[in-house]
TORGU-110472 format. One record per atom (N, C-alpha, C, O): x, y, z; residue in one letter. Coordinates in steps of 0.1 Angstrom, whole numbers, plus 5000, padded with zeros to 4 digits. Atoms other than C-alpha are relative to their C-alpha. Layout:
BEGIN
XYZa
...
//
This chain:
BEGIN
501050065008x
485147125052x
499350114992x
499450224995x
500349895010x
483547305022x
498449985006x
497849885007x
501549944992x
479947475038x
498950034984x
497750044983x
500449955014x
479147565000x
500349964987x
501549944984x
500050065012x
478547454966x
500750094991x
499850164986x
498949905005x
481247674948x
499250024986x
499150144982x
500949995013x
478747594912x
498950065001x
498350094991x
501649955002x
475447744927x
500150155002x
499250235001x
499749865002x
477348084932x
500150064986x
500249994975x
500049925013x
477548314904x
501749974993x
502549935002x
499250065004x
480548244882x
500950164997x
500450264992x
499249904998x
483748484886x
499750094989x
499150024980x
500549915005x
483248794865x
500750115005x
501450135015x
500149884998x
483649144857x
499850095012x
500550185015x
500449944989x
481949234887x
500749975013x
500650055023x
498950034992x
484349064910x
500950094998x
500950165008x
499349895001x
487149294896x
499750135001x
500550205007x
500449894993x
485249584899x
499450045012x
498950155014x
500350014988x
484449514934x
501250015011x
501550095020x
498650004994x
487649434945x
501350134994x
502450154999x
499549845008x
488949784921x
499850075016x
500650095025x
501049934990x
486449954948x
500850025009x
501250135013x
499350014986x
488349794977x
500750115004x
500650215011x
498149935000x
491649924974x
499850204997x
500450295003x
499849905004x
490450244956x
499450125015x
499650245017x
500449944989x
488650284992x
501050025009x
501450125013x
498750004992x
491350205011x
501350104999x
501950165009x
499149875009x
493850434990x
499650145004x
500550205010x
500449924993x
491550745000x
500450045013x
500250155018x
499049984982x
493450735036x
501149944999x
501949955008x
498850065000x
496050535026x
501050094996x
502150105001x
499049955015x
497650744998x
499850175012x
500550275016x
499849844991x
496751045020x
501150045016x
501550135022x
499150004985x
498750955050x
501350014993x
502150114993x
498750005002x
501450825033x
500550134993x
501450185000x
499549935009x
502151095007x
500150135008x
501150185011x
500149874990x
500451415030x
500250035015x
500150155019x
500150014985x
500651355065x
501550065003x
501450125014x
499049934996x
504351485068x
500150124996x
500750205002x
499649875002x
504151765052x
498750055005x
499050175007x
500649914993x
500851895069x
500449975010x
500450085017x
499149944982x
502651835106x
501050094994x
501250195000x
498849884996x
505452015094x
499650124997x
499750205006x
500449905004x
504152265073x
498650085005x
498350205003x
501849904995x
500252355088x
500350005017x
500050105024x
499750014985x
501352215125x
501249995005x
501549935015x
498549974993x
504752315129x
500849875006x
501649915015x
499850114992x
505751955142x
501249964994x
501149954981x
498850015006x
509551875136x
499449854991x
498649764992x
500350145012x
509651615108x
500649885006x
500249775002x
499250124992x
511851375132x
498949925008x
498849805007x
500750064994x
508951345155x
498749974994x
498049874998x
501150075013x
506151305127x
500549844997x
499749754998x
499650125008x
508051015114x
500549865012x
500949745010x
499550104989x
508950865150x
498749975005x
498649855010x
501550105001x
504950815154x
499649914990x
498949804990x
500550145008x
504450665125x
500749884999x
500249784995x
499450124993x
507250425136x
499149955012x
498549845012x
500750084986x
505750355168x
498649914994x
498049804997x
501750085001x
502350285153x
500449884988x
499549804986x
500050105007x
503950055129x
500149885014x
499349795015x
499350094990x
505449855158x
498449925009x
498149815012x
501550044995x
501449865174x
499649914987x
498749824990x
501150065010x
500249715143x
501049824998x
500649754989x
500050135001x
502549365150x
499449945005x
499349825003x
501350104995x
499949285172x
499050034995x
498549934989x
501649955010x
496549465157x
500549894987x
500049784987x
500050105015x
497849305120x
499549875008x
498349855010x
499650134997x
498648955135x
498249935009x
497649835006x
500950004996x
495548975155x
498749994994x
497949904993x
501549995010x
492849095134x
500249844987x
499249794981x
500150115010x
494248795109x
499649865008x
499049765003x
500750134987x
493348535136x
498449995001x
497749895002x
501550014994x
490148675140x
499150014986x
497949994988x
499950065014x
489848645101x
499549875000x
498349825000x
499750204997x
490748265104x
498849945005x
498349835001x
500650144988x
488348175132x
498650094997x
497650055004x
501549964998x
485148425121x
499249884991x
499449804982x
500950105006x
482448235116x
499650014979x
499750124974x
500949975014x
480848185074x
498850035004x
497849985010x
501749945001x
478148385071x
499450004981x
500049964971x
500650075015x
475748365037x
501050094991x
501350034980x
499149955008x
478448645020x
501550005001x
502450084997x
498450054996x
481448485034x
500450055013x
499650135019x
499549954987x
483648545065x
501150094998x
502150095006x
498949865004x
485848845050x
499450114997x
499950225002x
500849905003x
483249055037x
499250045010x
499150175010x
500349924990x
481449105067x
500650155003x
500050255002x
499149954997x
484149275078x
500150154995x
500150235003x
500049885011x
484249575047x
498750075006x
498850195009x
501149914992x
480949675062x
499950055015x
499550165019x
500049934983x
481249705099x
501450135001x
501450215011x
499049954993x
484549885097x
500350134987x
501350204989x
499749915008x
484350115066x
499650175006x
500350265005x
500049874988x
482950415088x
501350035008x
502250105004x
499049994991x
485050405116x
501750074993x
502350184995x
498949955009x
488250405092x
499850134995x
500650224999x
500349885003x
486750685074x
500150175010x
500650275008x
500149894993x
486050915103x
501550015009x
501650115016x
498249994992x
490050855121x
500450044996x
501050135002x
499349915015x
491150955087x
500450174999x
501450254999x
500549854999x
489351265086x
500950055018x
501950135017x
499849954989x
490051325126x
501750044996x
501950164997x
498849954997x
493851345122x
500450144988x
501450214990x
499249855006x
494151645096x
498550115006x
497450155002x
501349894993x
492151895121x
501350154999x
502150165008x
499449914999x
494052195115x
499850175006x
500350285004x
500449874987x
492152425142x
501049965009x
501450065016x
498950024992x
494752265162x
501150074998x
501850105008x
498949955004x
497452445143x
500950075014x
502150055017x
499849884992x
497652715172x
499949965018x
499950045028x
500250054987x
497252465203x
501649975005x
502649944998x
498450064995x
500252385226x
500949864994x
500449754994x
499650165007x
502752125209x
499849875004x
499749774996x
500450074992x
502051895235x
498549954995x
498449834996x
501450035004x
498451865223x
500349944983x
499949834979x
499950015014x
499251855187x
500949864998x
500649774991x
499550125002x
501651605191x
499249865007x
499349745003x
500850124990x
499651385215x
498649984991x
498149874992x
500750005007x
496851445191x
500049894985x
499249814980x
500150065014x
498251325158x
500649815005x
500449714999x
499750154995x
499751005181x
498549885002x
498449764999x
501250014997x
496250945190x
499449934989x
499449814987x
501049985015x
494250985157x
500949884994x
500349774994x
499850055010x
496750815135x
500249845004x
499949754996x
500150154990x
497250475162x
498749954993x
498649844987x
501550065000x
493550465156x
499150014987x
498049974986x
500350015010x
493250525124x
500749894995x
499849824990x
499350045009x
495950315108x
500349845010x
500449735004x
499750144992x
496650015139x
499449965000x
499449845001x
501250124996x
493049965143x
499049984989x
498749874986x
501149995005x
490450075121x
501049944985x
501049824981x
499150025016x
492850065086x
500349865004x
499949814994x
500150154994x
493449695102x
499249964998x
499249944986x
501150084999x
490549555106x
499050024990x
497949964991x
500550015009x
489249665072x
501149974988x
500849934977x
499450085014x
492149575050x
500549865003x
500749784993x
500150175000x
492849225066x
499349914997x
499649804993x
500950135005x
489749075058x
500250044984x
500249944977x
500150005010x
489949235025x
501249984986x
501249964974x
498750085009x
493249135010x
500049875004x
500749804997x
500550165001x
492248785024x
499149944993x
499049834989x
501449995008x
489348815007x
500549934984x
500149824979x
499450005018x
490948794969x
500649854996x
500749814984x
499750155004x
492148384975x
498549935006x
498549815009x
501350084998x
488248304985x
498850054991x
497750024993x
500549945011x
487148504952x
500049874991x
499149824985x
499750075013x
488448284930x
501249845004x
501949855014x
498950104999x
490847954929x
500950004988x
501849934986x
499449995014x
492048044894x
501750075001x
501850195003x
498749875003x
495848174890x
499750084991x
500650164988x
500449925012x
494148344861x
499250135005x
499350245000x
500549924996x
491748524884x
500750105010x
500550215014x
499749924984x
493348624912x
501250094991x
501350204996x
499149895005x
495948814889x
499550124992x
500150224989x
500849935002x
493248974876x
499550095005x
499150205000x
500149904986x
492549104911x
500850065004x
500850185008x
498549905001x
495649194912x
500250124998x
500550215005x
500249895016x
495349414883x
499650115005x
500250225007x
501149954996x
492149544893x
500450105014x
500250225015x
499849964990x
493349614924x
500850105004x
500950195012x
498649874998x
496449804917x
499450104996x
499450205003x
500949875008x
494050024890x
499450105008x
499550225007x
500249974985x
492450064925x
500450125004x
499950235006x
499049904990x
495250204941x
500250104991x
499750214995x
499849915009x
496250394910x
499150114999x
499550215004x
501149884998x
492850614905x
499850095012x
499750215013x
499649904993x
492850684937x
501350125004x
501350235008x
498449934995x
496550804942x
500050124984x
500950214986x
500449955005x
495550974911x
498850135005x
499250255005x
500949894990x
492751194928x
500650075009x
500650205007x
499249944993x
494651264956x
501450054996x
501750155003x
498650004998x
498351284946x
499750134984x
500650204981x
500349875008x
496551554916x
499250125009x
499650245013x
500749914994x
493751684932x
500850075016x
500550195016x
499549944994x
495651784964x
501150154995x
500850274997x
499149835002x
498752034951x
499050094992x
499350214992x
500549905009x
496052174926x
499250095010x
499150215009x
500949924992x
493452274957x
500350035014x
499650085022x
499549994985x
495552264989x
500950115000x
501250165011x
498449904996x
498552534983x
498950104994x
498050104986x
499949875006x
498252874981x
501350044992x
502349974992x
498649995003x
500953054963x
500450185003x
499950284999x
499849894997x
502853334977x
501050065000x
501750045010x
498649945000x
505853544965x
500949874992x
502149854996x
499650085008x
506453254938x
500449875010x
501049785005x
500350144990x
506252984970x
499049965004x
498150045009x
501550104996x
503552714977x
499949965012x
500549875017x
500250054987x
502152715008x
498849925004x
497749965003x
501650094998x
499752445019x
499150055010x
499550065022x
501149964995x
496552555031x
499449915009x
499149815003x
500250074986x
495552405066x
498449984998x
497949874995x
501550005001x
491752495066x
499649914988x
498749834989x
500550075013x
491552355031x
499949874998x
498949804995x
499550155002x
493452055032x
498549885011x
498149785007x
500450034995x
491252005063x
498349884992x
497849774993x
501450035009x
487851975039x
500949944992x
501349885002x
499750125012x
489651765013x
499849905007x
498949835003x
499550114996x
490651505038x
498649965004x
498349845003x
501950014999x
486551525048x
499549894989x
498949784988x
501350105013x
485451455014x
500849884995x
500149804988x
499550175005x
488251125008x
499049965008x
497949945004x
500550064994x
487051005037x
498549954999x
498149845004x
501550085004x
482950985021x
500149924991x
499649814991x
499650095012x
484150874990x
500949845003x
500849744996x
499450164995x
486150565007x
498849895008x
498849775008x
501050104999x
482950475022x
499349944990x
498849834988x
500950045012x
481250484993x
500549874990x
499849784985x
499450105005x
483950284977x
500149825008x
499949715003x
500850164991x
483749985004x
499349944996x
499549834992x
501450015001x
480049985000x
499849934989x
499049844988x
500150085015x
480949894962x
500149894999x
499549804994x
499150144998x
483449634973x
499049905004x
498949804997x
500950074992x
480949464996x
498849944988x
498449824988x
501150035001x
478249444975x
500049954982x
499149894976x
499850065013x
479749384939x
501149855004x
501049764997x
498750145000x
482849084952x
498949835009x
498249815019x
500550115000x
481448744952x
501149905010x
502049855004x
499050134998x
483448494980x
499449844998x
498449805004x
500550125008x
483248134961x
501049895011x
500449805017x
499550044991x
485948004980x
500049965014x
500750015022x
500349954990x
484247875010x
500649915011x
499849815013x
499250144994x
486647645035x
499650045015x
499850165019x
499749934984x
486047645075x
500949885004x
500949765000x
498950104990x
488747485096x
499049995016x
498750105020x
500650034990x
486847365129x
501450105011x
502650095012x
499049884988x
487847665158x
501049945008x
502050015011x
499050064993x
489547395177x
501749964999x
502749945007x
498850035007x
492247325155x
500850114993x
501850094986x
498949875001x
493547685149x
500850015006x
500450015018x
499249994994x
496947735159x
500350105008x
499450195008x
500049864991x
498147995184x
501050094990x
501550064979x
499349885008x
499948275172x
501849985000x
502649994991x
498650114997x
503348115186x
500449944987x
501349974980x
499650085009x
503147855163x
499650074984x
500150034973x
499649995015x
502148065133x
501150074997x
501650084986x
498549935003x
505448275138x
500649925000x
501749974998x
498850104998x
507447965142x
499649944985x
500649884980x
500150065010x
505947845109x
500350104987x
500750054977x
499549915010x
506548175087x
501050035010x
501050145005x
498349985002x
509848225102x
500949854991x
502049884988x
499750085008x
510547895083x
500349994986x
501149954978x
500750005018x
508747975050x
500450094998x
500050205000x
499249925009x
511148105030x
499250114990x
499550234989x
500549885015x
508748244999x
499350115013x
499450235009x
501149904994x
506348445031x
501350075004x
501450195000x
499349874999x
509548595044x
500850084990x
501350194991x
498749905012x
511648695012x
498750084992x
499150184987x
501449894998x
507848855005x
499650145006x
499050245002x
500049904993x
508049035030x
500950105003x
500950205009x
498849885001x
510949195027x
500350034985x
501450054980x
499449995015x
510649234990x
498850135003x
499050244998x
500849854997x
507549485004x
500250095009x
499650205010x
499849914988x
508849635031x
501350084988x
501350214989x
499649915004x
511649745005x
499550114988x
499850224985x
500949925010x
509249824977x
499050135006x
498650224999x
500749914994x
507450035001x
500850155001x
500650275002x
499149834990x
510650235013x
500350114983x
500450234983x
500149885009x
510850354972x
498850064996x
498850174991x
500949915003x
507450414967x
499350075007x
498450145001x
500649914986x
506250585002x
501250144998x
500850255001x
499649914999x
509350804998x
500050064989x
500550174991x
499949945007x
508850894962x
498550105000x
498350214995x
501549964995x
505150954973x
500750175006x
501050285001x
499949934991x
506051144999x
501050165001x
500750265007x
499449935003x
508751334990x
499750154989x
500050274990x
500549935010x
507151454960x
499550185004x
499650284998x
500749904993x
505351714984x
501450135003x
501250255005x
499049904995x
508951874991x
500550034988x
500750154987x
499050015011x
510851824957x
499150124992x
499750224988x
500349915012x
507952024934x
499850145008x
500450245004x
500149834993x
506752334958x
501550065006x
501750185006x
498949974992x
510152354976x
501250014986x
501950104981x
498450005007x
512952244953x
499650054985x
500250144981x
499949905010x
511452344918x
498750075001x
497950094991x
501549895001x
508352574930x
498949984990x
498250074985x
500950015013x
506252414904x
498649915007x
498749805000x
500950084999x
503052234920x
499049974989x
498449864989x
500750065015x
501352214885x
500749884997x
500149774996x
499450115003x
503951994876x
500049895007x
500249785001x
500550094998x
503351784905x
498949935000x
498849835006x
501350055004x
499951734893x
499849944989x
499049864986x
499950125015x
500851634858x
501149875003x
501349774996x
499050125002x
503551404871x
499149875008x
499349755006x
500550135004x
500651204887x
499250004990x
499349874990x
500650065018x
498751154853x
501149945001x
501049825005x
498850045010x
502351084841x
499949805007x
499949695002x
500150154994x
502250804869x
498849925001x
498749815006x
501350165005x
498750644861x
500749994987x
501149884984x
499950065011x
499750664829x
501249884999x
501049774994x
499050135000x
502850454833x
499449885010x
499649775006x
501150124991x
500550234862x
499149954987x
499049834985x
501150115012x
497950134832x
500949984991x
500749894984x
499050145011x
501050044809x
500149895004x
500249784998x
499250134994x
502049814832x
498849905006x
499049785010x
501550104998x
498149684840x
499749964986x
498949864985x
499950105013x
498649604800x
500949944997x
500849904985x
499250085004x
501549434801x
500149905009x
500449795004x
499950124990x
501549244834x
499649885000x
500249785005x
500750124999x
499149004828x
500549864990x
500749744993x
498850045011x
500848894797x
501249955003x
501449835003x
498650054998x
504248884804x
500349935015x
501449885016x
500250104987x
503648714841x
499849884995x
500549795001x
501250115005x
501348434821x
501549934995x
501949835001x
498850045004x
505048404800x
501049995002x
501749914996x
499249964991x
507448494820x
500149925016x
501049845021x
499850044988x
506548434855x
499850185008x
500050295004x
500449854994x
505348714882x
501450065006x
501550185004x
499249964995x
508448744899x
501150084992x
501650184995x
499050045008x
510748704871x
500150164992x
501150224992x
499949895001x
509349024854x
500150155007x
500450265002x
499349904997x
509649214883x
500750035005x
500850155009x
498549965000x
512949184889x
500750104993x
501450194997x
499549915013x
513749324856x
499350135001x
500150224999x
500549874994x
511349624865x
500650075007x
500750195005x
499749964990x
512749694892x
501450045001x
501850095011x
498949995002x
516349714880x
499650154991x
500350254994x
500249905007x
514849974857x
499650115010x
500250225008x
500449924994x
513550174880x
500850045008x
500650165009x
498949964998x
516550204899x
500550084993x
500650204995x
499349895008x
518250334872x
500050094998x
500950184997x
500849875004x
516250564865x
500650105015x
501350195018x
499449904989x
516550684898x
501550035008x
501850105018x
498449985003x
520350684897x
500250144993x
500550254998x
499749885009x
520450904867x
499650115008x
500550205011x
500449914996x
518151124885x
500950085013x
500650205014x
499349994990x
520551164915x
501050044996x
501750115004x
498549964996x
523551224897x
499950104988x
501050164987x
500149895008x
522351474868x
499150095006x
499350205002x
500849884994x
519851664887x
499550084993x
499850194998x
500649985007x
517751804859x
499450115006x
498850125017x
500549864994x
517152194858x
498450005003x
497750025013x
501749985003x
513652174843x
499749935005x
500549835005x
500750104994x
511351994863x
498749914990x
497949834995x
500750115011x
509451834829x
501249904999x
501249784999x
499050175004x
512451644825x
499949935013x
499249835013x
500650054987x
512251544861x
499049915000x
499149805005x
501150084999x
508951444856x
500049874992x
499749764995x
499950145013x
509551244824x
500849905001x
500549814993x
499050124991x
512351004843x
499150005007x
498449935000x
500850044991x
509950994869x
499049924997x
498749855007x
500950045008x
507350844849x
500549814997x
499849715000x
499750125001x
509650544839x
500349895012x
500549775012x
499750074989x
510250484877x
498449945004x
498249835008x
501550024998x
506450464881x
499149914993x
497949874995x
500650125009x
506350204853x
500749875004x
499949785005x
499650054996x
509049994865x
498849945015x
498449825016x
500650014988x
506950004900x
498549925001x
498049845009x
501050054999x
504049954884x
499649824999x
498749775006x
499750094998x
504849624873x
499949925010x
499249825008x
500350054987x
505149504906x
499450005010x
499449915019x
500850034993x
502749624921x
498849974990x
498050074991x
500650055011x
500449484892x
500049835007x
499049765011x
499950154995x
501449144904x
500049975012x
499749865016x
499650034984x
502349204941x
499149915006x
499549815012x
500850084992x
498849064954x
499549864998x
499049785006x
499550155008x
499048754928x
500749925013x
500449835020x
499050104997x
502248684944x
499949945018x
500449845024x
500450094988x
500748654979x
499049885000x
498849795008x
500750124999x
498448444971x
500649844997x
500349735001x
499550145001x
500648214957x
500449975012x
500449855016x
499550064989x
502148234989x
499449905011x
500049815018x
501250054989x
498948135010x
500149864992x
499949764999x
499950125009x
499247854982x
500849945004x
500549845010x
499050134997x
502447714987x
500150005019x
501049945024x
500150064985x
501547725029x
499149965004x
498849945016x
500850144998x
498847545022x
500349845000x
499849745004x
499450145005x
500947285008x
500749935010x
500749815013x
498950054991x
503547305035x
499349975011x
500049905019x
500449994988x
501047315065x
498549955000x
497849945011x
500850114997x
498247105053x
498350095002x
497250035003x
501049924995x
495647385060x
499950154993x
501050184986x
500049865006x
494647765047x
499850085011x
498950075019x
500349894989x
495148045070x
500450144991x
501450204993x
500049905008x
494648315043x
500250165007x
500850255002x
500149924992x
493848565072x
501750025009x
502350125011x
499149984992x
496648525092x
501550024992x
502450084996x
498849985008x
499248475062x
500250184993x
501350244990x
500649865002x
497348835050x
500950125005x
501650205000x
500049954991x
497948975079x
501650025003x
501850145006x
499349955000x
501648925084x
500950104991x
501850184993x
499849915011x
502049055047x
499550115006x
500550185007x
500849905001x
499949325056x
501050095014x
501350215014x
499149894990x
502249435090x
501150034993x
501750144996x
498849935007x
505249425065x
499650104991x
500550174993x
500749885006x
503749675045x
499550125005x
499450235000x
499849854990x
503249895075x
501650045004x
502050155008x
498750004993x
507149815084x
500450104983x
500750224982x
499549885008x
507849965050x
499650134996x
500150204987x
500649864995x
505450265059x
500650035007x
500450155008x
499749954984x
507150325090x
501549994996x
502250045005x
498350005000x
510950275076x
499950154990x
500750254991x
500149925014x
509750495043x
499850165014x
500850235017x
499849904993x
508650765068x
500650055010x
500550175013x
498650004989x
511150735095x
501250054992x
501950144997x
498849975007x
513850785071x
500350154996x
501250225000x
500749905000x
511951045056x
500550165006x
501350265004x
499749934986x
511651215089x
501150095002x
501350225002x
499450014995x
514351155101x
501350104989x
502250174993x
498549975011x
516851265069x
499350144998x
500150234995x
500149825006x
514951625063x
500050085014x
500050205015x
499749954990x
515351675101x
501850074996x
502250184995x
498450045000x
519351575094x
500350164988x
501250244990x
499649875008x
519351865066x
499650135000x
499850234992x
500149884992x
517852105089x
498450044988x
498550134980x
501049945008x
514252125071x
499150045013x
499249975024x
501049914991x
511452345091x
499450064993x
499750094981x
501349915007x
508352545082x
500750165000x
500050264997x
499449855002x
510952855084x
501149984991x
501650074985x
498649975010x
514052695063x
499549924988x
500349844982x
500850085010x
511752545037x
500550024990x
500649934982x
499449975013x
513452735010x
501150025000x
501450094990x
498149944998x
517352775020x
500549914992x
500149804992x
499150065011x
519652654994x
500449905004x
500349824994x
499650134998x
521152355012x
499049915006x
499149795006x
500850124999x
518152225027x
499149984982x
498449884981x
500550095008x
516752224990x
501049914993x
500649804989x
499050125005x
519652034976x
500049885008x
500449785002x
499950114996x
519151765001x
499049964999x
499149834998x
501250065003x
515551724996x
500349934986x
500449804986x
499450115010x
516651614960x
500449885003x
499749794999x
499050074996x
519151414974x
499149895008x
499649785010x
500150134990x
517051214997x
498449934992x
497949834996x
501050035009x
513951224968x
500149894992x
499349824987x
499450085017x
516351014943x
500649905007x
500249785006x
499250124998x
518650824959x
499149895012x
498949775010x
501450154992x
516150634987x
499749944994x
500149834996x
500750095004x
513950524962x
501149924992x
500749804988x
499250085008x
516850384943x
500449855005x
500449735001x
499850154989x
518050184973x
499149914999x
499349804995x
500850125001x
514950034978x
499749934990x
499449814992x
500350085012x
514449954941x
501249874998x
501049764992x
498950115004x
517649774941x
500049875008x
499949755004x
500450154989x
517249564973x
498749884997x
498549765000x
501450145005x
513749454958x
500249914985x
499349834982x
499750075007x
515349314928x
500949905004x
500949795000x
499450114994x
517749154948x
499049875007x
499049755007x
500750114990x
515348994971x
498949854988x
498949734988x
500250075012x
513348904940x
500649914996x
500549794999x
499050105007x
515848764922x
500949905008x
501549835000x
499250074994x
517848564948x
499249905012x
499449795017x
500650084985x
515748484977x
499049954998x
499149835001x
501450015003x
511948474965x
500349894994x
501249894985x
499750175009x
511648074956x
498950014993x
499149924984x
501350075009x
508048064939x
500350084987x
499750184985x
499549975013x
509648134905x
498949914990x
498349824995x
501250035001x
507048064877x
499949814997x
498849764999x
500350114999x
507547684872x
499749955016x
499249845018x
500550084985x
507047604911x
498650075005x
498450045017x
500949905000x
504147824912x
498649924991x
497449914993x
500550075009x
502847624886x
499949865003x
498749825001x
500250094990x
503347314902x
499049985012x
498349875014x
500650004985x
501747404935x
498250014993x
497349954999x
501349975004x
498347514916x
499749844995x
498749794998x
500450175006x
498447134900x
499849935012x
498849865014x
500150054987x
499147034935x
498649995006x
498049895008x
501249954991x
496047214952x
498849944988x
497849874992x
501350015011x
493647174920x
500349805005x
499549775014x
500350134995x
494046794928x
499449905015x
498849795017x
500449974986x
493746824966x
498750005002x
498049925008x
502049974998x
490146974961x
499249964995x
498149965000x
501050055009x
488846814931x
499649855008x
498649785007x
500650164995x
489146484953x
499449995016x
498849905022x
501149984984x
487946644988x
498150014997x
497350025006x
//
């Protein structure tokens, strides 16, 4: 039953997209730092083989099918309070996340028994990333279909959202190689003590960014389902294992993750190690906001005409390519490097430009199918596939610079840099390819049925 007059709230706005900017751009501050840094300070500050770095952050994916699935229930069934039952949420839990963050790059550990070090970063990152990073990004990617009912807005949030991600990953993915490495004997070594104070000051700045989120995003959207009639968790896996668009979703992010967590991540090996240039990986992210805000001026556009999916199919074919060529000419200079890299970053952007659109349509069409909104819980299993392609991206990772013999002592030997290339270019290609497949073949809410379903719901509510 609707608790609220949707007309006596303030009317979507500016300030909604820059609130929900905030979100993400908070969230990104530990997000963008794990995924991109967190392998190479165990290997390189904490000596910790890269096999077993990347076999915790497997495990803790596997923790987070219950924390996700969990915290989206508890989503579902929190009570409405006067600024909604998602936003609470952004406030109680924006500390907490912040300070787990900070806790796992302590690099006075460097020099403690492995046993500690590894039991340490198991610890820290469980509890940063299963529980705390849970329980502030479930309510808050649920949050964005109780903003707005518009398919015009919520793509908007989208937008907003990726810009989000972008500025931050911009801060970090520059501001780190320029203030974390030393350089010594024409090699870049990352600075442990330093890195340590960076990961300090994301961590204030993500609260601060919350704090925005909370207090600029309006939820208008205000529906309670009576607690009695929530389903158990049983039946909501028996109902997305059915629903075709939530799973071909979910595996369209779990592969989009494995190209953009490893091109993230990699990045850290390819510019200090393979072309010793960390300047250049600081202009290559500029290069990649810059190609992320092409594609925040074209998405909105060619989605509107096109269809969300439709265009990023075709992105995503590009972006492969790209990362083909890159694999099989291997470019001396690392500006040309960068400058292919750029168009993979635009391809990418694309999609993730629309990605959070396209869940909502999802929550849309299983509203349709299931008679009810469980925005939280549909969130949520989005939100553990998005840890499965954190945890495959760094498992692979891991696992492939173990396989070519990389260590904090063979960091610069000739065959382990030829494979870092090798596993920089060709991964993300795979994954770009599989996500155009999945797109293009599996993903049913193509833009005429998408279109449909909004005529569907807009008639549903205008007559409740």
């Amino acid at each position: 039953m609707e608790i609220a007059n949707e007309k006596s709230l303030p009317k979507f706005g500016i300030k909604d997209k820059l609130g929900y900017l905030f979100g993400d751009f908070g969230n990104d501050f530990t997000f963008i730092l794990s995924s991109s840094f967190l392998l190479k300070f165990y290997t390189d500050v904490m000596g910790v083989a890269p096999w077993i770095v990347g076999l915790i952050m497997t495990i803790a994916r596997f923790v987070d099918a219950f924390t996700d699935v969990t915290m989206g229930r508890i989503c579902d069934r929190s009570r409405m309070t006067r600024v909604g039952k998602f936003k609470p949420w952004i406030r109680r839990m924006c500390a907490p996340v912040a300070i787990a963050s900070f806790l796992i790059y302590q690099s006075s550990l460097a020099d403690a028994a492995m046993w500690i070090r590894v039991t340490w970063l198991s610890v820290t990152y469980i509890l940063w990333g299963s529980i705390f990073y849970t329980s502030i990004n479930i309510p808050y990617g649920s949050m964005a279909s109780s903003i707005s009912r518009e398919p015009s807005d919520r793509q908007s949030l989208s937008t907003f959202r990726s810009i989000g991600s972008t500025l931050a990953g911009v801060i970090v993915g520059a501001g780190v190689p320029l203030l974390a490495y030393d350089t010594a004997e024409g090699a870049a070594i990352l600075n442990g003590p330093r890195f340590t104070l960076i990961a300090g000051i994301f961590s204030i700045l993500a609260v601060v960014c919350y704090l925005l989120c909370y207090y600029l995003t309006t939820e208008r959207v205000r529906t309670v389902t009576p607690h009695e009639e929530q389903p158990g968790v049983a039946t909501l896996l028996k109902r997305a294992a059915k629903h075709r668009a939530l799973i071909s979703i979910i595996a369209a992010s779990v592969v989009m993750l494995l190209a953009q967590l490893t091109m993230q991540s990699m990045a850290n090996y390819v510019y200090p190690n393979y072309y010793g240039n960390v300047t250049a990986q600081s202009v290559s992210t500029f290069a990649m906001m810059g190609g992320m805000f092409l594609a925040a001026g074209v998405a909105k556009p060619l989605s509107e005409r096109f269809g969300k999916a439709e265009i990023s199919t075709v992105a995503s074919v590009l972006a492969a390519a790209v990362c083909i060529l890159l694999f099989i000419f291997r470019p001396s200079s690392v500006w040309v490097y960068v400058a292919l890299n750029c168009i993979s970053w635009l391809g990418l952007g694309v999609f993730s430009m629309v990605s959070w659109a396209l869940i909502t349509d999802v929550i849309d069409d299983a509203e349709i199918r299931n008679g009810r909104r469980e925005d939280g819980s549909i969130y949520a299993l989005y939100s553990f596939a998005r840890k499965l392609g954190q945890a495959l991206a760094a498992g692979l990772s891991g696992g492939l610079l173990s396989l070519i013999g990389y260590s904090d002592q063979t960091a610069f030997d000739p065959g382990v840099l030829a494979g870092i290339y090798t596993i920089s270019t060709l991964l993300p290609a795979v994954g770009f390819a599989l996500l155009a497949v999945v797109l293009r073949f599996w993903y049913p809410l193509q833009k005429k049925k998408v279109e449909e379903n909004v005529r569907i719901l807009k008639a549903k509510h205008s007559s409740s």
